[in-house]
C-alpha positions in Angstrom: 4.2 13.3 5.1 6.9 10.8 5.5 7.2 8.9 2.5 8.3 5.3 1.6 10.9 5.0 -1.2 11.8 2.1 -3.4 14.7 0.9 -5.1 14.3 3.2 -8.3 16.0 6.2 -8.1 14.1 7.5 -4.7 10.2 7.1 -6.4 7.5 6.5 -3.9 7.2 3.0 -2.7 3.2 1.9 -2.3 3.3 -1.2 -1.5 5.5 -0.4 1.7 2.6 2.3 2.1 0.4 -0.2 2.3 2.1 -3.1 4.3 2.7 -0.4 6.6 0.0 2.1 6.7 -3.0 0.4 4.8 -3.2 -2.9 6.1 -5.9 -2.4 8.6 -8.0 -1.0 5.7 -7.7 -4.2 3.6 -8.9 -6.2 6.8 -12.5 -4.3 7.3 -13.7 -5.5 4.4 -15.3 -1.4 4.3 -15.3 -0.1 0.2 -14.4 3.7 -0.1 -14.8 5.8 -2.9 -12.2 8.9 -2.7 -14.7 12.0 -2.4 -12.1 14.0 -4.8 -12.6 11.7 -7.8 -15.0 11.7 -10.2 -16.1 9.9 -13.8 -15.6 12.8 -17.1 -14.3 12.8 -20.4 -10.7 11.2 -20.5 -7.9 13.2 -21.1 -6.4 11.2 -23.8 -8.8 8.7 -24.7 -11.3 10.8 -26.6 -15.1 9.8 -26.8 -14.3 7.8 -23.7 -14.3 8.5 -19.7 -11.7 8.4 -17.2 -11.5 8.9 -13.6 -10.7 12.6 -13.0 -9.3 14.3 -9.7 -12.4 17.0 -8.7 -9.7 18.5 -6.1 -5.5 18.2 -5.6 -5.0 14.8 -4.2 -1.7 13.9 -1.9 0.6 11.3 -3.0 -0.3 8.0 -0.8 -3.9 8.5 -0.8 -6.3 6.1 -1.4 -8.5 6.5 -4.6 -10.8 3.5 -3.9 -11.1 0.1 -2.1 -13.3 -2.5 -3.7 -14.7 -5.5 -2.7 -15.2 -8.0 -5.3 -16.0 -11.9 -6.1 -13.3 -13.4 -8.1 -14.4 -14.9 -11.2 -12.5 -16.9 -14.6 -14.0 -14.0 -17.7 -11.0 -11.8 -18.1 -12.4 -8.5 -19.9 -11.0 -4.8 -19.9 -12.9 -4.3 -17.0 -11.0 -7.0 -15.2 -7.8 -7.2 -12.6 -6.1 -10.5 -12.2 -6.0 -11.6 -8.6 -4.8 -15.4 -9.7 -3.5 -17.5 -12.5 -7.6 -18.1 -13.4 -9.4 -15.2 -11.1 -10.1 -12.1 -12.6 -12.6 -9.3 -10.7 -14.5 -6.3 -11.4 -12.8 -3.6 -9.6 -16.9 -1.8 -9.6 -18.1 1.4 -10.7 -15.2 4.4 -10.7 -12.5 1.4 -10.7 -13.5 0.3 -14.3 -12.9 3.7 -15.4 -9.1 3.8 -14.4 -7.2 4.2 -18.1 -4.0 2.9 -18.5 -1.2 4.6 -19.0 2.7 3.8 -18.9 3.8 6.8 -16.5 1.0 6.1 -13.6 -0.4 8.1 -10.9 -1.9 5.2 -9.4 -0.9 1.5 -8.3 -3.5 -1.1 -7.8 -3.0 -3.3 -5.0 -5.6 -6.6 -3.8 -6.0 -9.2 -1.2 -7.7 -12.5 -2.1 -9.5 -14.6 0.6 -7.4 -17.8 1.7 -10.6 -19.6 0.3 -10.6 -17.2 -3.1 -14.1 -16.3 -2.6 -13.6 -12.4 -2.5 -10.7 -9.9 -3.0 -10.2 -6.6 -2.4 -8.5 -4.1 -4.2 -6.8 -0.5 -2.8 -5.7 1.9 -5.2 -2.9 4.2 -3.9 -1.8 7.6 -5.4 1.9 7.6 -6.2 2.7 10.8 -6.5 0.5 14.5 -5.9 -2.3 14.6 -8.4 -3.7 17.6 -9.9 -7.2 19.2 -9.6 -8.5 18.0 -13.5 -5.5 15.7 -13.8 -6.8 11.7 -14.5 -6.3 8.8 -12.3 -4.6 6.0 -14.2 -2.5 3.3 -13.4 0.0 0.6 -15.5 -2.1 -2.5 -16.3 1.2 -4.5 -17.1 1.6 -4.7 -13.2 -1.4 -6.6 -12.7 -2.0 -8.4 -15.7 -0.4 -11.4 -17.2 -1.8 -11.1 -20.6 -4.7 -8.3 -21.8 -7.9 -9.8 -22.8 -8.6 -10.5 -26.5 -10.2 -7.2 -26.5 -7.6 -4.8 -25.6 -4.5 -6.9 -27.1 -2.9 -4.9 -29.6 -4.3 -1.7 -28.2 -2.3 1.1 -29.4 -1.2 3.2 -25.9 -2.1 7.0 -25.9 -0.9 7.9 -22.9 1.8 10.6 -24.1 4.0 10.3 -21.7 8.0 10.5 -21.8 7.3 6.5 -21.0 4.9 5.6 -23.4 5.4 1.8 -24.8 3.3 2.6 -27.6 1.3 -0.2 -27.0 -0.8 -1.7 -24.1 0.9 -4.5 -22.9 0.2 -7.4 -20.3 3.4 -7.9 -18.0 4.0 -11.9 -20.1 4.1 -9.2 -23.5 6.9 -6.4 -22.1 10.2 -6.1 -22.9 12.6 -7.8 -20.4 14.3 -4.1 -19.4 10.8 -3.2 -18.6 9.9 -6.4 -16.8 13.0 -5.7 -14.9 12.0 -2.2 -13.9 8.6 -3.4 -12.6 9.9 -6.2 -10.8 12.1 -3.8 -8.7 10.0 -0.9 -8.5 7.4 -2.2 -5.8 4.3 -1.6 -8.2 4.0 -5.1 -9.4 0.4 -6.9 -7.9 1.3 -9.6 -5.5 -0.1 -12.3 -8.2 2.5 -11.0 -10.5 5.1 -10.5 -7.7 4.7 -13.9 -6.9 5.2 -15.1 -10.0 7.5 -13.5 -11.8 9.6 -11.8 -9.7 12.3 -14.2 -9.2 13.6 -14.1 -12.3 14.6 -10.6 -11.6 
């Protein structure tokens, strides 16, 4: 497979995946559920579900495109596609943990009139047959709802934060890292990013 790369040290760039390779996906307006995912017991979040790979799954690979109408409740369920839009990324998407060392990136489109968006979530690297599907909710939200703020992070990676953060809450080396790594959601992207 030839690969995109971003700025970071040679890591996999999605969103030049998907201005390249996925476009045509987001314009169908046709959801798609990855057949090798499926919902189980999380592998870090105990008592809880996650999204779990049911087979190996290639780097690039799309997990799931959802179609959703935007609305103003932010929840823990919710991506923010605008300043005020929040939607339900449906079924398997609400079961995508968070964790600070990803496999995922979440990506959307919102209608020119804001009435719909769609969201594509892209593998980032080869994931493992048992392995979790989980992407960094920092690069699509601002600010976590009032339920998850302060949520400690139990991830366990060699990048854990130690605590789940909106991007508005991260340190600024962090912030910095994001903004050049390619990961960020166009909302955020748009907004932030030129201060990096």
């Amino acid at each position: 497979m030839n690969t995109q790369k971003n700025k970071l040290s040679g890591e996999f760039d999605a969103r030049k995946l998907i201005e390249n390779k996925f476009a045509a996906l987001f314009e169908t307006g046709r959801e798609y559920v990855n057949p090798g995912v499926r919902v189980g017991e999380s592998a870090f979040l105990k008592e809880q579900n996650g999204l779990l790979a049911k087979k190996n799954i290639a780097q690039g690979s799309v997990i799931l495109i959802q179609k959703s109408i935007p609305g103003s409740l932010r929840s823990k369920y919710t991506i923010q596609v605008s300043e005020e839009l929040h939607v339900k990324p449906g079924f398997f998407g609400k079961f995508i943990n968070h964790s600070c060392d990803p496999d995922t990136a979440v990506f959307f489109r919102l209608s020119k009139d804001k009435s719909h968006a769609t969201i594509m979530v892209i593998t980032l690297r080869d994931i493992q047959r048992g392995e979790e599907i989980t992407y960094d909710y920092s690069t699509t939200e601002e600010y976590l709802s009032e339920e998850t703020t302060d949520t400690p992070c139990l991830c366990a990676s060699e990048k854990c934060r130690n605590k789940i953060t909106g991007f508005c809450d991260l340190p600024e080396n962090e912030k910095e890292r994001l903004g050049s790594s390619g990961l960020l959601s166009a909302y955020i992207a748009d907004h932030y990013i030129e201060h990096f």
